[in-house]
C-alpha positions in Angstrom: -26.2 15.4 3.0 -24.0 16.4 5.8 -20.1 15.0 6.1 -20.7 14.6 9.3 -23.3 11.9 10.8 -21.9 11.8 14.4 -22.3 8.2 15.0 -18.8 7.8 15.9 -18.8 9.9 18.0 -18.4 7.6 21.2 -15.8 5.8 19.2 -17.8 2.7 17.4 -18.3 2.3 13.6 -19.9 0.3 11.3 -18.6 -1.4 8.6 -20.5 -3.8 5.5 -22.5 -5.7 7.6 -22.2 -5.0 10.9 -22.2 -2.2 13.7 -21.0 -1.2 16.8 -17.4 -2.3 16.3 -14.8 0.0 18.2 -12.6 2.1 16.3 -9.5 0.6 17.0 -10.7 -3.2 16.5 -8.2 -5.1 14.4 -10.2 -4.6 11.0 -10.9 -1.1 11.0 -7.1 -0.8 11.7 -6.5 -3.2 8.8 -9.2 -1.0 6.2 -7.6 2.4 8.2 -3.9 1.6 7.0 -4.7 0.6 3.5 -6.6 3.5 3.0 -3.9 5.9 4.7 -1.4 4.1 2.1 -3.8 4.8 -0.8 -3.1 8.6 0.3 0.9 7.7 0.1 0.3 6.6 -3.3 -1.7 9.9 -4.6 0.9 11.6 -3.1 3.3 10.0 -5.2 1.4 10.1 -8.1 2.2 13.8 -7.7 5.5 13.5 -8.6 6.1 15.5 -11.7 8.5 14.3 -13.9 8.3 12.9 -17.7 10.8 10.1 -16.7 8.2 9.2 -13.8 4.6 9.0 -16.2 4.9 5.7 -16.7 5.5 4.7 -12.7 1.8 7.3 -12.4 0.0 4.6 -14.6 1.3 1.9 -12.1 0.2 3.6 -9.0 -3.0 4.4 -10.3 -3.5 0.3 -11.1 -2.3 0.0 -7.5 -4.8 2.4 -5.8 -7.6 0.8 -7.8 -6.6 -2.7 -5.9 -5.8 -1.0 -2.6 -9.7 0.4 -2.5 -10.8 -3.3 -3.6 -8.6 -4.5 -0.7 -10.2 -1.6 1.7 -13.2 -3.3 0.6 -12.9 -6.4 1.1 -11.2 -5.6 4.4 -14.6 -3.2 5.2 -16.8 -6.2 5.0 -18.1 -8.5 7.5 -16.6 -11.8 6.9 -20.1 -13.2 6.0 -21.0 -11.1 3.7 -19.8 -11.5 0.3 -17.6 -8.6 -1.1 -18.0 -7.9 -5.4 -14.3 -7.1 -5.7 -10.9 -9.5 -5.4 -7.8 -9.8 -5.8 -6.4 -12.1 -8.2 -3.4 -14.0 -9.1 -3.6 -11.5 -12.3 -3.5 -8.5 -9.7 0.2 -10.0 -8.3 1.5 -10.9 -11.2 0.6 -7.1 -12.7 2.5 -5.8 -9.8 5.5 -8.3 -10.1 6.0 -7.4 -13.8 6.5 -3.5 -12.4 8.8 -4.8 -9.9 10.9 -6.6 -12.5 10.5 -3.6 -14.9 11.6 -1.1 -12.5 14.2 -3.5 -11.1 15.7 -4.3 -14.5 17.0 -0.6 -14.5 18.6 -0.4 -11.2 22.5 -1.6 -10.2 22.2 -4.7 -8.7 22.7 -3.9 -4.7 25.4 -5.3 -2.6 24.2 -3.4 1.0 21.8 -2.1 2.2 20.8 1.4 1.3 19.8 4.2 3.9 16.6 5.7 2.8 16.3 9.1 1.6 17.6 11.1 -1.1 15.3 13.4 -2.0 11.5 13.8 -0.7 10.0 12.3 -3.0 12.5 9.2 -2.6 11.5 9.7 1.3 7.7 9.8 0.6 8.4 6.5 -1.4 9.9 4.6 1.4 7.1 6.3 3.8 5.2 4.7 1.8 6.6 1.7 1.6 6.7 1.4 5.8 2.8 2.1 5.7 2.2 -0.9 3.6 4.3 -3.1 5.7 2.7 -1.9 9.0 -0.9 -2.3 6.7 0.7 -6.0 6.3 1.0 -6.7 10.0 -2.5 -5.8 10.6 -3.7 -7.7 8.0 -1.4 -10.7 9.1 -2.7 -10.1 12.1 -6.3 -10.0 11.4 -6.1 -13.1 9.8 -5.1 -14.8 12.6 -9.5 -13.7 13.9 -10.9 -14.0 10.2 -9.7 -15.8 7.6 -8.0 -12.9 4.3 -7.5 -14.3 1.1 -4.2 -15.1 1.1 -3.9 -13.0 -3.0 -4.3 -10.0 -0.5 -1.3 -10.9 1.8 0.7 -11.7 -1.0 -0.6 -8.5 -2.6 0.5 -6.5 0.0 3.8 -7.8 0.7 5.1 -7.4 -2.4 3.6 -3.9 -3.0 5.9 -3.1 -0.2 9.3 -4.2 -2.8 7.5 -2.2 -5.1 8.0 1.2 -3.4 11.4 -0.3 -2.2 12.6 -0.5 -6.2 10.5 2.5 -7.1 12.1 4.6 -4.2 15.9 3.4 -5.8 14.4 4.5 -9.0 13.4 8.2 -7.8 16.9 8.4 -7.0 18.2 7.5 -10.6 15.5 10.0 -12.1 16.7 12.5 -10.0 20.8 11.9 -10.1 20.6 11.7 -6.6 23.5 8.7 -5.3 22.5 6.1 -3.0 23.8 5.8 0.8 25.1 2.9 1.8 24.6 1.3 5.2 28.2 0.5 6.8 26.8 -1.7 9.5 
């Protein structure tokens, strides 16, 4: 089987049931940005240090709910998707939050991003998921999302935000505050 099957070629998809949608319709956006943040997170799952292996085992639990999400979002909303996202999922992903958070200085600004790459490929990262938010947000206003996926989502986001602060302790690398 070929890679290629060349019906997109004039710029309409199909999706878990249905066809004929064009490629820039609000749902393939939605599915398109999750997936390209699933690629942010192998990225980051990249990262190669011993102080980091546990933060690998989260990432790998969140691209495992970003393709159930990309599924979900992949679907026709009559048809009835196997995967979705729990209460469980959120609370999983809060308890990394709190973990991570836990070993950080409290903040009293707001930081620049940046400090390293892989601190910038963090907060990349963490951009992607709020723009997938706002097409998710903004697909729901068309088909009704479970609302464990927008909640999902937006607090994956503070995840990369305390995960990028964290890069920066691993690496000794100081944070920049924003003099506004």
């Amino acid at each position: 089987m070929k890679i290629y099957t060349k019906k997109g070629d004039s710029g309409k998809t199909s999706i878990i049931g249905a066809s004929g949608l064009n490629k820039h319709n609000i749902k393939i956006e939605a599915y398109g940005t999750v997936d390209e943040l699933n690629s942010l997170v192998g990225l980051l799952r990249s990262f190669d240090n011993p102080d980091f292996s546990v933060h690998q085992k989260e990432l790998v639990f969140i691209q495992d709910t970003l393709f159930k999400i990309g599924s979900i979002l992949a679907s026709a909303s009559d048809v009835e998707d196997p995967f979705s996202i729990t209460s469980n999922n959120i609370k999983e992903l809060e308890i990394f939050i709190d973990n991570i958070e836990n070993q950080l200085e409290k903040l009293t600004s707001f930081i620049l991003p940046g400090g390293n790459i892989w601190n910038g490929y963090t907060h990349l990262a963490r951009s992607v998921c709020r723009r997938a938010e706002r097409r998710i947000t903004a697909l729901n206003m068309e088909e009704k999302i479970d609302n464990n996926i927008l909640i999902f989502i937006n607090r994956l986001s503070d995840y990369f935000f305390v995960l990028a602060r964290k890069i920066n302790v691993i690496n000794n690398v100081d944070e920049i505050k924003w003099n506004s």
